[in-house]
ZALOBA-173059 format. One record per residue (C-alpha): residue in three letters; x, y, z. Coordinates in steps of 0.5 Angstrom, whole numbers, plus 500, padded with zeros to 3 digits. Example, Ala and Ser with C-alpha at 12.3 -4.5 7.8 and 13.67 -1.06 7.14 Angstrom:
BEGIN
ALA525491516/SER527498514/
This chain:
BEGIN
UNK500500500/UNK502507498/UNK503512503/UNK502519499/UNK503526502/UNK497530505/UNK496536501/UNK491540500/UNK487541493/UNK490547491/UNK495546484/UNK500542487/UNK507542483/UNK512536484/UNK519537484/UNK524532482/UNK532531484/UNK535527481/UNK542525484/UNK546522478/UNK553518480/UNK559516475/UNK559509472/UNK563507480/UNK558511484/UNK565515486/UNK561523485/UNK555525483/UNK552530478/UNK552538480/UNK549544475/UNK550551476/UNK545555479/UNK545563480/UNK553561483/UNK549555488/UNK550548486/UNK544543485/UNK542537483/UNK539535476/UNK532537477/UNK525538473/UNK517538474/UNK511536474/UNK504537476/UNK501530475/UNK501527482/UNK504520482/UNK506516487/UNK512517489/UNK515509488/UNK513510480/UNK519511477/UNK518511469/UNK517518468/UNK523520473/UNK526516468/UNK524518461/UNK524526463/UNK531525465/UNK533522458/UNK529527455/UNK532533459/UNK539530460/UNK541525454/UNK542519460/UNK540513460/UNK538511468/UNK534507472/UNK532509479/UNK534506485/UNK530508490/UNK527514493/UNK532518498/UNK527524501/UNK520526501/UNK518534503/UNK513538503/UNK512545503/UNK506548505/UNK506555504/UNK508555497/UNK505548495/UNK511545492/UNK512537495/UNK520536493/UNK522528492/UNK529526491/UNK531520487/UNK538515488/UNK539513481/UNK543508477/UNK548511470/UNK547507466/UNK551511460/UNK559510461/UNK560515455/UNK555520457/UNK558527457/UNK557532462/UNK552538461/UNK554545460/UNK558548467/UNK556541470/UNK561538474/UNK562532478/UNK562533485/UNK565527491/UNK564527498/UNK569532500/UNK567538496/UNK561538499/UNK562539504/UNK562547502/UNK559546496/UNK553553495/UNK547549494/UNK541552492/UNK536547496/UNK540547502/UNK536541505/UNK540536500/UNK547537503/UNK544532508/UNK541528503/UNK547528499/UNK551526505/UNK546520507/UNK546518499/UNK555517499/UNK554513507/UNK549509504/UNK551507496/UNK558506500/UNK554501506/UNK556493504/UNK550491498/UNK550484503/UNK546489507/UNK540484511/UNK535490509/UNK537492502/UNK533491497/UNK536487491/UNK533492487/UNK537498490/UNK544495488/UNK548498481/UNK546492476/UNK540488479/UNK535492472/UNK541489467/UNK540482471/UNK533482472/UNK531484465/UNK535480462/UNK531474466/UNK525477463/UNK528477457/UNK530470457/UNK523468460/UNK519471453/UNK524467448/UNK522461452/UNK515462452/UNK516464444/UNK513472446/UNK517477441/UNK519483446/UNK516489441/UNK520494446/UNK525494452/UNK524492459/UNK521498463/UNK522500470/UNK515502473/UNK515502480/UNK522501486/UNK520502493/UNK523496499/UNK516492499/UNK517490492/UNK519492485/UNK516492478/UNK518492470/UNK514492464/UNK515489458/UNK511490450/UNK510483447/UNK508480441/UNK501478446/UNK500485449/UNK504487455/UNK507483461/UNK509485468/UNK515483472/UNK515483480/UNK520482486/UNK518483493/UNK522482498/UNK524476502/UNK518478508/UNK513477502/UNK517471499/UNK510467499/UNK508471494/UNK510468487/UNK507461488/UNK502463492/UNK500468485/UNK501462481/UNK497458484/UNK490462485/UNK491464478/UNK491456476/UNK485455480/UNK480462479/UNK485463471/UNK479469470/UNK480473477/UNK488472478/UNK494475473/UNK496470468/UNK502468471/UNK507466466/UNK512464471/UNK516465477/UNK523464480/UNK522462487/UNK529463489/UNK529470487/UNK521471489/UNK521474481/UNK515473477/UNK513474470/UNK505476468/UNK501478463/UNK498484462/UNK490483465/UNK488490461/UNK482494462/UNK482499468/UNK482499475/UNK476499480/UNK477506482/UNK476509476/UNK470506476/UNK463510478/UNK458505476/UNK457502484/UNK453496481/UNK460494479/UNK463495486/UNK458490488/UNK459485483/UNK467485485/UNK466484492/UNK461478491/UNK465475486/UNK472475492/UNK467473497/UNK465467492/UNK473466491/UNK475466499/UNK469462500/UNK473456495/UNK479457498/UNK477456505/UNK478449503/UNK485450501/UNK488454507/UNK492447509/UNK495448501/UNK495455502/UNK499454508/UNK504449505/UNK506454500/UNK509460505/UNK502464506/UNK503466513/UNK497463518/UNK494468522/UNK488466526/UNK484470531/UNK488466537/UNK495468534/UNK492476534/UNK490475542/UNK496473542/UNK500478540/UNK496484542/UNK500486549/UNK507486545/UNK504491539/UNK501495545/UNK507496549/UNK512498543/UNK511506544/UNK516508539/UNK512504533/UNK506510534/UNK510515534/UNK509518539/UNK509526538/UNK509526531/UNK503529528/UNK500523525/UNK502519531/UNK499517537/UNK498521543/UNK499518550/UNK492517551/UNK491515545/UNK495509547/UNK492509554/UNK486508550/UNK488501547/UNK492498553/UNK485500556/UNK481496550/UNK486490550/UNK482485554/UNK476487550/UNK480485544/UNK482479546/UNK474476548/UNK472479542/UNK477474539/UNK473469542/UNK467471541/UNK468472533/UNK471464533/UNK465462536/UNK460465530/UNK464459526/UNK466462520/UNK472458516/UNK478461515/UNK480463508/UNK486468505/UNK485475506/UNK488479502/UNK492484506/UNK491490501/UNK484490498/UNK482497496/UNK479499489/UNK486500486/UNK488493487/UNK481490482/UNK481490475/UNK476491471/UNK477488463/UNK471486459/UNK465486465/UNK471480468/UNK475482476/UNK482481476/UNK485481484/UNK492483484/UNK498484488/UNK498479494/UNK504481498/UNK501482505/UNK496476504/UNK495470510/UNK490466512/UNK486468518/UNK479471518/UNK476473512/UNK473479512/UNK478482514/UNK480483507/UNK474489507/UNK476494513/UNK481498507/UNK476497502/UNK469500507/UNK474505510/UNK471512507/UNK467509502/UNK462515502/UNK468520500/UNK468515494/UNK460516493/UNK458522496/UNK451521493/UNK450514494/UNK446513501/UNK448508506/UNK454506501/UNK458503506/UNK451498509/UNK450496500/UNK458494499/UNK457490506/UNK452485504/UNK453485497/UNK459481500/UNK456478505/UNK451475501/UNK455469499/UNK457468506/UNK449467507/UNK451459506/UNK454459512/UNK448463516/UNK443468516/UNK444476513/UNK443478520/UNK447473524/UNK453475518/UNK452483519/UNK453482526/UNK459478525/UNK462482520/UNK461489525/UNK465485530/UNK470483525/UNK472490524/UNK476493529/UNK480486529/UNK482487521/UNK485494524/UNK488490529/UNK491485524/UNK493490519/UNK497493525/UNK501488527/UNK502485520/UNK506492520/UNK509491526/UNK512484527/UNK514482519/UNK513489515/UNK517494519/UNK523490522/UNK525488516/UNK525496513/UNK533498511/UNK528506510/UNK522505515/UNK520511513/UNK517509507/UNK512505511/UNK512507518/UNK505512518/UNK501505516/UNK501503523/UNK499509527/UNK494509522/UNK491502523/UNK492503530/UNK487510529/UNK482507526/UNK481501532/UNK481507536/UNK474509532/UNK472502532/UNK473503540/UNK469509540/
C-alpha cells in the first residue's frame, strides 16, 4: 500500500531531483544555478505515487540525454506555503559514454562539504546517498533492486522468460515501480503487455502462492507465465482494462466484492495448501496472542509525530486490550471458515476488463478471518459515492450475501461489524511483526501502523 503525502486540493506542482552518479558511484552530478549547485531536477504537476518511477526515467532522458534506472526514493518533503512536494531519487547511470551537460560537474563527497547549494536540505540527503551506496550490498534489509545491476539481471531474465515461452519482446523492458515492498518491470510483446515483479523475502509466498490461484480461478488472478522461486520473481501477462476506482457505476463494486466472496468461499477448503506454500496463518488466536507486545511498543505509534498517537490514544488500546482478546473469542464462535485474506483489498488492487474482475498483488495475504479482507476497501466509501445513500451498508451485504450459505444475513452482519475492529488490528500487526522489522527505510511504510492503530480507535468509540 502506498502512503501518499497529505496535501491540500489546491495546484500542487511536483518537483523531482535526481542524483546521477558516474559509472563507479564515485561522485554525482551538480549544475549550476544562480552561482549555487544542484541537482539535475524537472517538474511536473501530475500527481503519482512516489514509487512510480518510469516518468523519472523518461524525463531525465528526454532533458539530459541519460539512460538511467531508479534505485529508490532517498527523501520526500512538502512545503505548505508554496504548494510544492520535493521528491528526490538514487539513480543508477547506465551510459559509460555519456557527457556532462554544460557547466555541470562531477561532485565527490569531499567537495560537498562546502558546496553552495541551491536546496540546502540536500547537503544532508547527498550525504546519507554516499554513506548508503558505500554500505555493504549484503546488507540484510537491501532491497535487491536498490543495488547497481540488478535491472540489467532482472531484465535479461525476462528476456530469456519470453523467448522460452515463444513471445516476441515489441520494445525494451521498462522499469515501472521501485520501492522495498517490491519492484515492477513491464515489457511490450507479441501477445500484448507483460509484467514482471519482485518482492522481498517477507513476501517470498507471493510468486507460488499467485500461480496457484491463477491455475485454480484463471478469470479472476493475473496469468502467470512463470516464476522463479529463488528469486521471488514472476512474470504475468497483462489483465488489460482499468481498475475498480476508475469506475463510478457502483453495481460494479458489488459484482466485484460478490465475486471475491464467492473465491474466499472455495479457498477456505484450500487453507492446508495455502499454507504449505508460505502463506502466512494468522488465525484470530494468534491475534490474541500478540496484541500485548503491539500495545507496549510505543515507539512504532510515533509517538509526537503528527500522525502519530498520543499518550492517551495508546492508553485507550491498553484499556481495550482484553475487550479485543474476548471478541477474539467471540468471533470464532460464529463458525465462519478461514480462508485467504487478501491484505491490500482496495479498488485500486481490482481490475475490470471486459465485464471480468482480476484480483492482484497479493503480497500481504495470510489465512485468517475472511472479511477482514474488506475493512480498506469500506473504509470512507462515502467519499467515493457521496450521492449514493448507506453506500457502505450496500457493498457490505453484497459481500455478505455469498456467505449466506454459512448463516442467515443478519447473523452475517453482526459478524461482520465484530470482525472490523479485529482487521484494524490484523492489518496493524502485519506492520509491525513482519513489514517494518524487515524495512532498511522505515520511513516508506511506517504511517500504515498508526493509521490501523487510529482506525481501531474508532471502532472502540
Amino acid at each position: 500500500m502506498s502512503q501518499p503525502i497529505t496535501v491540500s486540493q489546491k495546484a500542487i506542482n511536483y518537483h523531482y531531483y535526481a542524483i546521477i552518479p558516474q559509472i563507479d558511484a564515485s561522485n554525482i552530478l551538480m549544475l549550476p544555478s544562480d552561482n549555487r549547485w544542484t541537482l539535475p531536477h524537472f517538474a511536473q504537476s501530475e500527481r503519482r505515487f512516489w514509487q512510480d518511477v518510469s516518468h523519472v526515467n523518461q524525463s531525465l532522458h528526454d532533458l539530459f540525454g541519460i539512460e538511467v534506472t531508479t534505485l529508490r526514493c532517498m527523501a520526500m518533503d512538502y512545503e505548505p506555503e508554496t504548494e510544492d512536494v520535493l521528491k528526490v531519487y538514487a539513480m543508477e547511470n547506465r551510459s559509460p559514454d555519456w557527457r556532462l551537460p554544460a557547466g555541470g560537474r562531477w561532485i565527490s563527497p569531499d567537495d560537498l562539504e562546502n558546496l553552495p547549494l541551491m536546496v540546502p536540505n540536500h547537503r544532508a540527503v547527498l550525504a546519507d546517498w554516499f554513506a548508503w551506496i558505500n554500505t555493504p550490498a549484503s546488507a540484510p534489509t537491501r532491497a535487491p533492486w536498490f543495488k547497481p545491476g540488478w535491472f540489467d539481471r532482472a531484465s535479461a531474465w525476462v528476456e530469456s522468460q519470453l523467448h522460452h515461452l515463444d513471445l516476441d519482446a515489441t520494445g525494451p523492458v521498462e522499469q515501472m515501480r521501485s520501492w522495498q515492498r517490491s519492484a515492477l518491470l513491464r515489457v511490450n510483446t507479441s501477445s500484448g503487455a507483460c509484467y514482471f515483479k519482485a518482492v522481498p523475502p517477507m513476501f517470498e509466498h507471493e510468486p507460488r502462492l499467485t500461480q496457484t490461484l491463477a491455475a485454480w480461478n484463471p478469470a479472476h488472478v493475473p496469468h502467470v507465465l512463470t516464476v522463479d522461486p529463488q528469486q521471488r520473481w514472476m512474470l504475468m501477462h497483462d489483465f488489460g482494462g482499468t481498475t475498480l476506482d476508475q469506475i463510478t457505476e457502483i453495481e460494479r463494486w458489488e459484482e466485484a466484492v460478490q465475486i471475491f466472496a464467492q473465491l474466499q468461499i472455495g479457498w477456505a477448503k484450500q487453507v492446508d495448501h495455502l499454507i504449505d506454500l508460505g502463506c502466512p496463518d494468522r488465525r484470530l488466536s494468534h491475534l490474541a496472542a500478540q496484541l500485548d507486545a503491539l500495545f507496549a511498543d510505543e515507539a512504532a505509534m510515533l509517538p509526537g509525530q503528527p500522525a502519530g498517537l498520543s499518550a492517551k490514544e495508546m492508553a485507550q488500546l491498553r484499556a481495550f486490550a482484553p475487550r479485543l482478546k474476548a471478541m477474539c473469542v467471540e468471533l470464532a464462535n460464529y463458525r465462519l471458515p478461514r480462508s485467504l485474506e487478501h491484505g491490500d483489498f482496495w479498488a485500486g488492487q481490482i481490475g475490470f476488463s471486459n465485464g471480468n474482475y482480476v484480483f492482484i498483488d497479493w503480497s500481504d495475504s495470510s489465512i485468517t478471518h475472511p472479511f477482514f479482507s474488506m475493512l480498506f476497501f469500506l473504509v470512507e466509501i462515502e467519499d467515493f459515492f457521496p450521492k449514493i445513500r448507506n453506500v457502505r451498508t450496500r457493498l457490505r451485504n453484497a459481500y455478505l450475501q455469498p456467505w449466506t450459505a454459512y448463516a442467515p444475513l443478519d447473523r452475517l452482519i453482526t459478524a461482520f461489524e465484530l470482525s472490523q475492529p479485529l482487521a484494524a488490528l490484523h492489518h496493524a500487526l502485519i506492520y509491525h511483526r513482519l513489514v517494518l522489522p524487515n524495512m532498511e527505510f522505515k520511513w516508506e511504510i511506517e504511517l500504515m501502523l498508526p493509521f490501523y492503530l487510529k482506525m481501531l480507535l474508532r471502532f472502540a468509540r
